[in-house]
ZAMARGU-4260 file (C-alpha; in steps of 0.2 Angstrom, whole numbers, plus 5000, padded with zeros to 4 digits):
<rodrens>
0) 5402/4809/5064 | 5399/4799/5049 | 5389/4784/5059 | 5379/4799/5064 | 5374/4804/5049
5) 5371/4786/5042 | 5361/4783/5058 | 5350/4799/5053 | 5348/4796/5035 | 5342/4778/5040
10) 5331/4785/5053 | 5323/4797/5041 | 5321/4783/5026 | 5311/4773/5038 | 5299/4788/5043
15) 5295/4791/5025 | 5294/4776/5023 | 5285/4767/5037 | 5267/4764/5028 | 5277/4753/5018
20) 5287/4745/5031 | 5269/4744/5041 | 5260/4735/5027 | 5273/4723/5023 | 5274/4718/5041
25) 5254/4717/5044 | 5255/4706/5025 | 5268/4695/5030 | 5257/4690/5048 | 5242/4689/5039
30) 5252/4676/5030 | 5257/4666/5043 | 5240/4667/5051 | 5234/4661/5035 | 5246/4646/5036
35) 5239/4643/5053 | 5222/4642/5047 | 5225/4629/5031 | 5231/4617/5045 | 5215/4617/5053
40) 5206/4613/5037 | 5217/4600/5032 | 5205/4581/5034 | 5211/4569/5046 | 5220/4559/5031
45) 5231/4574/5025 | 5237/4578/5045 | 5240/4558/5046 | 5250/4557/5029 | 5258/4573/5033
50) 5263/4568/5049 | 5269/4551/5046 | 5283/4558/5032 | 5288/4571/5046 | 5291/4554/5058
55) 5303/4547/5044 | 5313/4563/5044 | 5312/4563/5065 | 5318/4546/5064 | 5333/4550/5054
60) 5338/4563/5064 | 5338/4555/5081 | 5346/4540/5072 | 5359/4553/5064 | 5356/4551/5048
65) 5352/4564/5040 | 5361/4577/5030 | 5378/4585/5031 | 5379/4600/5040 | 5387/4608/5023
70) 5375/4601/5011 | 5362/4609/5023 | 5372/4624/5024 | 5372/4625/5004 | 5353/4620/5003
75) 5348/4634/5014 | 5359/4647/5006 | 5355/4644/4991 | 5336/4644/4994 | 5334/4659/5005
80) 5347/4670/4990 | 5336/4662/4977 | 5321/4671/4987 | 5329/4687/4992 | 5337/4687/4973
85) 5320/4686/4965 | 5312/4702/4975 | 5326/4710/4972 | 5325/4707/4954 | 5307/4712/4954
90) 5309/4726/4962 | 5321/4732/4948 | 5306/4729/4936 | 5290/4738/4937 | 5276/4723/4934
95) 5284/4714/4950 | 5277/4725/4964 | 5262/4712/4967 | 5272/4697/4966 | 5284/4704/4978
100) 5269/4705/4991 | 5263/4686/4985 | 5280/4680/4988 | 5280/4688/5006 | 5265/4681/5010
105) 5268/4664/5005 | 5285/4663/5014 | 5274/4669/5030 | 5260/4656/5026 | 5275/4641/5026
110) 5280/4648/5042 | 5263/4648/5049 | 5259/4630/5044 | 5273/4622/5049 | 5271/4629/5067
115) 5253/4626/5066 | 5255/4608/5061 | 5268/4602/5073 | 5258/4610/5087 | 5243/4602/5081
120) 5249/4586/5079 | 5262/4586/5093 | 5257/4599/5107 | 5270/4602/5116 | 5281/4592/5111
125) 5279/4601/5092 | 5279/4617/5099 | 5297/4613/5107 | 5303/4608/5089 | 5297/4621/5082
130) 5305/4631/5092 | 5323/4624/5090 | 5320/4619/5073 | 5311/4636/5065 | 5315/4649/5079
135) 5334/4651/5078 | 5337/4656/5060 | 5319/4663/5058 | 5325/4675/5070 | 5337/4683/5055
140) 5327/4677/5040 | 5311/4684/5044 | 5320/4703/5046 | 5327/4702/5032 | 5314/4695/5020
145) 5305/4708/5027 | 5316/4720/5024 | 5321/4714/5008 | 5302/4715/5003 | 5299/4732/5007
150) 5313/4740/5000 | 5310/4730/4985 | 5293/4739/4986 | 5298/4756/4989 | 5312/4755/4973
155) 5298/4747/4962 | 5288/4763/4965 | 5302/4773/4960 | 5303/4765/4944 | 5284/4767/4942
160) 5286/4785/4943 | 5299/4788/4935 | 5294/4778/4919 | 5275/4787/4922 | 5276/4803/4930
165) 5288/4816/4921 | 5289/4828/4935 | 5298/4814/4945 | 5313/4822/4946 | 5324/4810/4956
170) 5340/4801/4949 | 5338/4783/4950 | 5355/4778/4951 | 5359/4784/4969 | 5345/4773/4975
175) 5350/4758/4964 | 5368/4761/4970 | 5361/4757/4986 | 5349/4744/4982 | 5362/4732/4976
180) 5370/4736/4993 | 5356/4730/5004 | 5354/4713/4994 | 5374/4712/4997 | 5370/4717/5017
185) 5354/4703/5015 | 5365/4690/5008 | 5377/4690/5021 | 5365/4690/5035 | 5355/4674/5024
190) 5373/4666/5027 | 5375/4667/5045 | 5356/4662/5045 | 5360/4647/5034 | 5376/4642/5048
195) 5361/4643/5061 | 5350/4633/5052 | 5364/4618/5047 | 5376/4618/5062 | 5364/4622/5077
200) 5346/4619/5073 | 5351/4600/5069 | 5358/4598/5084 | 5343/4608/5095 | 5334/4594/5085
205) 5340/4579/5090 | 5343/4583/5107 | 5324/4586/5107 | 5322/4573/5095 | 5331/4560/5106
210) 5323/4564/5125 | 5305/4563/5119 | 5296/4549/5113 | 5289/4556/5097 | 5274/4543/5089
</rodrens>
């Protein structure tokens, strides 16, 4: 009876809500198409001293010597909270709404680009390592930073009305109550991303890495 009821509330939240979720989503593809774009208009230099530092890390990885699988665990946890962390800190304050949106869009442009460049400089073969190498654990990120954004968004607009419109009404506390329990939900999901990203995607890597001749 309960998980219904959790099922509908969750349900109705995003029907109130779904022009948010809509523009977050359309934001964060515009960033990755963005991304995309920048690496066409990158000069022949940039690509070739781009792509000669990506043939030192590929190198390392087919030879195995790149990082540990816990220091890259840590690496990426503590980079993806660090994100998460700081849209749900603006979200608390009312002059972070745009940079919310900023940081969304960025995180799709990065995403954008690296796919962009391996392809472009790699074809197949760097659409294959992107695959392995950014799918996996993009799979889960990219959810949640979206998530994360929005409702970051939609608490940031509660606080703008409640500090500007005094008919607003509505407690804040409920919603803050469960505004720390989504960024506690985001951060466990961001650790089982960060296990994909250390403990697989390496490994998807080199097997790629090491059965292609990558020049």
């Amino acid at each position: 009876m309960k998980k219904r009821l959790y099922q509908s509330d969750a349900a109705s939240y995003f029907r109130e809500h779904s022009s948010i979720f809509l523009f977050i989503v359309i934001l964060f593809l515009m960033g990755v198409i963005f991304g995309a774009i920048v690496v066409n208009s990158m000069s022949i230099t940039q690509k070739e001293d781009l792509f000669y530092y990506l043939s030192q890390f590929f190198g390392q990885v087919s030879s195995g010597k790149d990082a540990e699988d816990s220091d890259l665990f840590l690496q990426s946890l503590f980079h993806n909270s660090k994100f998460i962390g700081l849209m749900w800190i603006l979200g608390i304050s009312i002059i972070g709404l745009p940079v919310i949106l900023i940081l969304l869009f960025i995180k799709g442009m990065v995403v954008g680009f690296t796919v962009g460049f391996l392809v472009s400089q790699m074809g197949w073969q760097g659409f294959m390592l992107a695959f392995v190498s950014i799918l996996p654990q993009n799979l889960i990120i990219i959810p949640i930073f979206i998530m994360m954004a929005a409702l970051s968004v939609i608490f940031s607009l509660r606080m703008i009305k409640k500090q500007f419109m005094k008919k607003y009404a509505q407690p804040i506390l409920p919603f803050f109550k469960r505004y720390i329990f989504a960024l506690i939900i985001a951060v466990i999901f961001i650790s089982a991303a960060s296990g994909i990203e250390a403990y697989l995607s390496p490994w998807l890597m080199k097997t790629i890495v090491t059965s292609t001749t990558l020049k």
